[in-house]
C-alpha positions as CSV (number, residue, x, y, z in Angstrom):
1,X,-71.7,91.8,298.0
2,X,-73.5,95.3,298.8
3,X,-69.9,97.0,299.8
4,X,-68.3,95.8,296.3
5,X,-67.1,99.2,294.6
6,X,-69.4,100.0,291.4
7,X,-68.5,97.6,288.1
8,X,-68.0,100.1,285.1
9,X,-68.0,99.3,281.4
10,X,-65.7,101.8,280.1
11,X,-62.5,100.7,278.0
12,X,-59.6,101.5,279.8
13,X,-57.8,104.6,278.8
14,X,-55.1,106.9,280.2
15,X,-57.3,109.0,282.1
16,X,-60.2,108.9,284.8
17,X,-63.2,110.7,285.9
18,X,-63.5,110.4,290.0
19,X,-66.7,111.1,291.2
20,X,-68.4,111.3,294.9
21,X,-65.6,113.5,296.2
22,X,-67.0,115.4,299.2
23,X,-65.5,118.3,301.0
24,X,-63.1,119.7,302.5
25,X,-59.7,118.6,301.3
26,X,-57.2,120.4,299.2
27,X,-55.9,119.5,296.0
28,X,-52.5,118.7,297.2
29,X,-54.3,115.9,299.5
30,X,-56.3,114.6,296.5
31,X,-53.0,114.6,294.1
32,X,-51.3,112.8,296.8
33,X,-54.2,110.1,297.0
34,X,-54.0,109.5,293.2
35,X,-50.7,110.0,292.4
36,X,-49.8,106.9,294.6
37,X,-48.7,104.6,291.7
38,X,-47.8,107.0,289.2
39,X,-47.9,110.6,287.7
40,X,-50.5,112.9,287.1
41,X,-50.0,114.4,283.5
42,X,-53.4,117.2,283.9
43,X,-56.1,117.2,285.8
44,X,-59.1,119.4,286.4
45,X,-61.1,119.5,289.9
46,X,-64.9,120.7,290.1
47,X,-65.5,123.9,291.6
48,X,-67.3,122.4,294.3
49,X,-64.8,119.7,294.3
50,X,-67.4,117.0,293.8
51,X,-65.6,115.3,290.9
52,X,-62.2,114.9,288.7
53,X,-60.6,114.6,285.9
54,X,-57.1,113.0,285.7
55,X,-54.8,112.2,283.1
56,X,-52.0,110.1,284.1
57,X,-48.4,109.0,281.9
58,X,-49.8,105.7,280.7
59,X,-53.1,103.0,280.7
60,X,-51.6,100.8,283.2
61,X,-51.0,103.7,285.6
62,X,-54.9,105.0,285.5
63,X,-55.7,101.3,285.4
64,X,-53.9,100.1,288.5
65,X,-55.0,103.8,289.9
66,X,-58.8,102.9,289.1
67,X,-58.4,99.4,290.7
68,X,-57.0,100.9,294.1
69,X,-59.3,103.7,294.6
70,X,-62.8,102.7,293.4
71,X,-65.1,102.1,296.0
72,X,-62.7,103.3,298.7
73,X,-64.4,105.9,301.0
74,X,-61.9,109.4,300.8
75,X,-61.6,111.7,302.5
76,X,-62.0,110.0,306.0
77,X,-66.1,110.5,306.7
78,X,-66.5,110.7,302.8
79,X,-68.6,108.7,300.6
80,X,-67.1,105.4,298.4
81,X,-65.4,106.9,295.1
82,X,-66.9,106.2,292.1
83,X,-63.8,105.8,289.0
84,X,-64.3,105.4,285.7
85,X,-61.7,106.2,283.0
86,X,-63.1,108.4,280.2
87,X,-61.0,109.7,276.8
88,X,-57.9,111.9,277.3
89,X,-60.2,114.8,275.0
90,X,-63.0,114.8,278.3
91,X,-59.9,116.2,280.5
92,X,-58.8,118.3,278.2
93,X,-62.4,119.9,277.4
94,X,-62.7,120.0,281.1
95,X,-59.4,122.3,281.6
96,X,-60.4,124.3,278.9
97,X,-64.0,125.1,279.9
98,X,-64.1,124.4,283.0
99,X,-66.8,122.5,283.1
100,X,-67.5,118.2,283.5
101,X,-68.0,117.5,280.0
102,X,-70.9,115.3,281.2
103,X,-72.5,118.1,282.4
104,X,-72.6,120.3,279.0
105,X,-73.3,117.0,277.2
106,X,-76.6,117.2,279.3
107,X,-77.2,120.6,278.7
108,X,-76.9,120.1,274.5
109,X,-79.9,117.2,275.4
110,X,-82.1,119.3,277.1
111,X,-84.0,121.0,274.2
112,X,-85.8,123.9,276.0
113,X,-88.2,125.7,273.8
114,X,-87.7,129.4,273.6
115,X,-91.5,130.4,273.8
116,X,-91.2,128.0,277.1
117,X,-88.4,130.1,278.7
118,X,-90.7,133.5,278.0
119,X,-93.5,131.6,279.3
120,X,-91.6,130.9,282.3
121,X,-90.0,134.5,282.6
122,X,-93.2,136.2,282.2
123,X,-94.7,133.6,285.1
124,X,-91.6,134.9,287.4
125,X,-92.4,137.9,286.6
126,X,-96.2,137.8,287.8
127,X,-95.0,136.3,290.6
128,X,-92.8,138.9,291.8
129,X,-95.3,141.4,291.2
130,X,-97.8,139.7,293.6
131,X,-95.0,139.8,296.3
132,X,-94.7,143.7,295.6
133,X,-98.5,144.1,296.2
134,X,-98.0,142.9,299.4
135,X,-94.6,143.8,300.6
136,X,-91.8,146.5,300.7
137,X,-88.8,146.1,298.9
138,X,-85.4,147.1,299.1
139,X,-83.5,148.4,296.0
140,X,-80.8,147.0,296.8
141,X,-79.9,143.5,294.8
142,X,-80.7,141.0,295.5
143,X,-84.3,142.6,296.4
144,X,-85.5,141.3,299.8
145,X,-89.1,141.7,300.5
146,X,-90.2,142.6,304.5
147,X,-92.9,144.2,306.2
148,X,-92.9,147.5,307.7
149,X,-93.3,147.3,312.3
150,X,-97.1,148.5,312.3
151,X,-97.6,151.2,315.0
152,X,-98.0,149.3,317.4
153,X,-95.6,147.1,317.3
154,X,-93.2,149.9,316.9
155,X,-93.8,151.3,320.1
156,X,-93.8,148.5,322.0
157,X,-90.6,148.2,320.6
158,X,-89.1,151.4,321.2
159,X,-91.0,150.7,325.2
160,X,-88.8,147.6,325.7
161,X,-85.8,149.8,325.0
């Protein structure tokens, strides 16, 4: 009963969020994969191709879609697919911000304090200071910290030349 794919609550709809994806593969590999039973209408894939959003031509499609691939392990050596279908308007606010909608939903829950942020800037700040007390920097960015060959270490460098 361990190896049974994840039991979702969602109402069915037209479209589907697939999570658990795991590098590599290329879209046209993934599209194949889902498009087994029926057409893909849009779609948006993660950057970092760890999830999806699909919109397919009807219910039954991303239905018979969500009942084929959840819990199957894709790509070969990947992990078991997570699929759950989510509103038509999550795809669409995925394609036109490019981001999971579950994600910026997260982001608008987390209420940060500003006075929080300076205190954590200013805290950086200090931080990085103690690492110029004791280090050279380059100017360069990003800024990498090193320390200079002392004498001696420079010479017996230059020896084993």
């Amino acid at each position: 009963m361990a190896d049974s794919p994840p039991q979702t609550l969602s109402k069915p709809t037209d479209s589907l969020v697939v999570r658990e994806l795991l590098r590599p593969f290329a879209w046209k590999h993934l599209e194949e994969f889902l498009s087994r039973n029926g057409k893909i209408v849009k779609h948006w894939l993660h950057p970092l191709k760890k999830l999806c959003y699909v919109q397919f031509e009807s219910e039954g499609i991303a239905r018979r879609i969500k009942e084929d691939i959840n819990g199957v392990v894709w790509p070969k050596g990947g992990k078991k697919l997570v699929v759950d279908f989510v509103d038509s308007a999550d795809v669409e606010h995925a394609i036109v911000n490019n981001k999971d909608p579950q994600e910026s939903a997260e982001e608008v829950k987390k209420d940060i304090n500003p006075v929080k942020r300076g205190e954590k800037k200013a805290e950086k700040e200090e931080a990085l200071c103690e690492l110029d007390k004791y280090f050279k920097k380059t100017k360069a960015k990003p800024v990498l910290y090193y320390l200079p060959l002392t004498e001696e270490e420079a010479s017996a460098k230059d020896n084993a030349k």
